[in-house]
N, C-alpha and C positions, 0 to 999 in steps of 0.2 A: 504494500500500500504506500502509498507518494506520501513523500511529508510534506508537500508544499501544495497549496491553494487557490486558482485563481479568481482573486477575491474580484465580484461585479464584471468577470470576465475580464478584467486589465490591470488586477496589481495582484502580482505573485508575491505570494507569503508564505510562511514557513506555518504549518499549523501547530505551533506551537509558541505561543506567546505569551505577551503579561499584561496580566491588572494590576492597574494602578490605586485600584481604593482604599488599600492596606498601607501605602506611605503615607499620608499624611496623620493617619491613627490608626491602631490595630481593631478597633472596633466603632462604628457607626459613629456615635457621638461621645467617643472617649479624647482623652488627652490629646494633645501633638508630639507627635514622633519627631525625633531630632531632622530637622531639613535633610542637612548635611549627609546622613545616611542614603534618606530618599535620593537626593542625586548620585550617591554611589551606585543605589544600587541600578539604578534609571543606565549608570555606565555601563556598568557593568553584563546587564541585558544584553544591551546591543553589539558590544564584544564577545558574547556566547553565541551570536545569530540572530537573535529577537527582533524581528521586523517588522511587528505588530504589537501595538501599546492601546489598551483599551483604560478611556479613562470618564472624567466629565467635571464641569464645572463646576459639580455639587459637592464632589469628592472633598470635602475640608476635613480639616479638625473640629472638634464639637464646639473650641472657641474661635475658629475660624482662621487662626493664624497662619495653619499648613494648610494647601489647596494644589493639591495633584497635576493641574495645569501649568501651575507656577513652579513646581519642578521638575516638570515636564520639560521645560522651556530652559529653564537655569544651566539645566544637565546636558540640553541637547542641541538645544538651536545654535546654527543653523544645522538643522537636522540632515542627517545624512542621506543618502540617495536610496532608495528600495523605501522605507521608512515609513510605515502606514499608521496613521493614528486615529481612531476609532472615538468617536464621542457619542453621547447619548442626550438628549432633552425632554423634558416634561416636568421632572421633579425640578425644585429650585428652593433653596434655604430661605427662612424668614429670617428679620433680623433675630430671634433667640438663639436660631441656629436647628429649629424644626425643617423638617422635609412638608414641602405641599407642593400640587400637581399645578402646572400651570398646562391651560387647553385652548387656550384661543390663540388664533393667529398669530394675532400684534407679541402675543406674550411670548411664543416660540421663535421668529425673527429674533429678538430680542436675546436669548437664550442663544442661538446658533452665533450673534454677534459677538455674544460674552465669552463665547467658545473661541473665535475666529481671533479675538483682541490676548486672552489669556494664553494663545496657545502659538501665539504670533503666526499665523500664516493667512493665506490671501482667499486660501479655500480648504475647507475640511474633507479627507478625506472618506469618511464614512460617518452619520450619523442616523443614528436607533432613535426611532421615536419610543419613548418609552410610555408606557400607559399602565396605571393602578400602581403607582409609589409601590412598596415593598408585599404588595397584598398579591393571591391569587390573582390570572385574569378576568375583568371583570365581562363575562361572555353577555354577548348580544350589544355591547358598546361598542357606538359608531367612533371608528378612526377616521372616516370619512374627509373630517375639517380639519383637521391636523396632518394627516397625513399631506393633503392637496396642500396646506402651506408650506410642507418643505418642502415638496416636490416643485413649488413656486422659485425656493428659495436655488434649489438645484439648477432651475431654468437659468436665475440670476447667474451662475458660476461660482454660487458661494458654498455647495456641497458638489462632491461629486461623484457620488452614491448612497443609497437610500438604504436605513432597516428598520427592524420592527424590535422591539423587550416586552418581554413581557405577556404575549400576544397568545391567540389561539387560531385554531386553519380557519375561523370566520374573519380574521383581523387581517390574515394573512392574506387574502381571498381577494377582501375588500381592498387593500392597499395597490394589490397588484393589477386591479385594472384600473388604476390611475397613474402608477408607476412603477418603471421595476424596484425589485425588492434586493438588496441586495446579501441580506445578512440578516439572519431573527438571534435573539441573544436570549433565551428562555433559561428558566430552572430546572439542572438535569446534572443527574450524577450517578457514579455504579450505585447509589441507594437509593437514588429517586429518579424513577424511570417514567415517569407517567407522560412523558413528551413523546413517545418511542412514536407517535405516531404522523405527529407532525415534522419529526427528525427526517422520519419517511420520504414524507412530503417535499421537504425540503433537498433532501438527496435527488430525488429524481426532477427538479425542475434546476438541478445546481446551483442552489443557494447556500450560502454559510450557515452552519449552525453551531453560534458560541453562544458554549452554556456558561449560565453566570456560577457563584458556587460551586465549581467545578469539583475542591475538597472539601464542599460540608457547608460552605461559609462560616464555621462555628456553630453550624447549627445542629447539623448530624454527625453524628462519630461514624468514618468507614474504617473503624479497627476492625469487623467482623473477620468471624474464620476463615470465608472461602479468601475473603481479600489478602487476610497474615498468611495462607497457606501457600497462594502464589506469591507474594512478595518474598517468603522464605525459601522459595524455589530458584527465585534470581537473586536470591542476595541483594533485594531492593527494601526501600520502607512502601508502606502501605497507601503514602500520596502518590510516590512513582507510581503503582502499579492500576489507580484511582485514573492517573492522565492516561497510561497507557493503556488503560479499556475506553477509553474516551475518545482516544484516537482512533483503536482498531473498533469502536461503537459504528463509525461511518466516514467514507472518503469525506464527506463536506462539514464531519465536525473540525472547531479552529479549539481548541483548551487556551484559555487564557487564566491560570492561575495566577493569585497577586499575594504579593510580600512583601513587610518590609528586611528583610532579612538578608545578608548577603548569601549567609549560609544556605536558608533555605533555596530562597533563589538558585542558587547552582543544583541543589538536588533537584527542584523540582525541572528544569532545563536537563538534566539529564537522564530524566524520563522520554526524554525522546527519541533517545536509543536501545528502547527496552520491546522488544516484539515477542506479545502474545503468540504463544501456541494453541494451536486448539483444542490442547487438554485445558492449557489455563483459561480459554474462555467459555470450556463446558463447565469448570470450576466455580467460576465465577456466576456463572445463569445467564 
């Protein structure tokens, strides 16, 4: 199976990447993580290969200080050639430092500008409309207006490819006869599988499918057996072998796991020389 991707049909990528939501705090609205680090390890990525950086403007610290973009930019620009940088819009900080949905047009311009200005470039490479802040998908809601404004924003030259978070094949459906789709970014992991079908979907019309939470988010523990019993088969930890079913899950899945960690960081990038046999993915389920 290819490790590389070609994202919206014109930017190859390694499907193996990083999230960025983990430098600025290790959780949602906790402390700030030392900058400094984050740009290390923002280097450090893209000296292992890392050619896709999935991040957003919402990304802070819970007191705002650290913002993913802003080290983004510190660490990187003038950003390197292949160099794909993924943003997303909908959710947006109040001033306490809460998440709320913004859905109306004006409000999402607005959002892709904050994007375009913190991340210094002239056009974004991929942005995910995101829909329902951290909640399941809210099914039978029209993306209908939102989507048509970025796809506006696209015409402008100010994205240059379109996706979906969060979404279900009705979202998906709906989006794609207004524009193409270039990437859905849903919740999906070896312990939570309930996408398998829209994964599907997405496979065979050659779309991206990066799953957010790729280890868990902190939410789920994938210490389970069949996962310890393959990892202890390769002499891997139990994240490596988490991306590596992720990978062999589907040619058009992208794993972008995020860290603030050097350490981790290189384990989890060297998950991507780890190939599933098909005992380990009868193992696995």
């Amino acid at each position: 199976m290819s490790n590389d991707f070609l994202l919206g049909g014109d930017l190859p990528v390694s499907r193996l990447g990083f999230g960025a939501m983990r430098l600025p705090t290790n959780t949602f609205h906790g402390p700030a993580r030392d900058p400094e680090t984050g740009r290390a390890v923002l280097r450090r990525a893209v000296e292992l290969g890392v050619d896709h950086i999935d991040t957003a403007a919402f990304y802070t610290s819970g007191d705002g200080t650290v913002r993913a973009n802003a080290l983004i930019r510190e660490a990187l620009h003038p950003y390197p050639a292949g160099l794909v940088i993924a943003t997303k819009v909908g959710p947006t900080r109040t001033p306490d430092g809460a998440l709320t949905e913004t859905t109306d047009p004006a409000g999402l311009r607005r959002l892709v500008e904050e994007n375009l200005e913190t991340l210094g470039v002239d056009r974004l490479d991929l942005v995910h409309l995101r829909i329902g802040g951290l909640t399941p998908p809210p099914h039978g809601e029209s993306v209908a207006a939102r989507f048509e404004a970025l796809a506006a924003l696209r015409e402008e030259g100010l994205i240059r490819h379109l996706g979906l978070s969060n979404v279900d094949a009705g979202h998906l459906a709906e989006a794609r006869a207004i524009a193409p789709v270039a990437a859905v970014q849903n919740h999906f992991h070896a312990a939570h599988r309930d996408d398998t079908n829209l994964l599907s979907a997405c496979e065979k019309a050659g779309i991206a499918y990066v799953p957010y939470f790729p280890l868990g988010g902190g939410i789920t523990d994938l210490s389970g057996d069949r996962i310890a019993k393959v990892a202890a088969r390769h002499g891997a930890t139990v994240p490596q072998i988490a991306l590596a079913w992720l990978l062999a899950a589907s040619p058009t899945t992208l794993a972008i796991p995020g860290t603030g960690s050097l350490t981790h960081l290189e384990e989890n990038i060297a998950a991507g020389s780890i190939t599933l046999t098909g005992e380990d993915l009868a193992d696995l389920g």
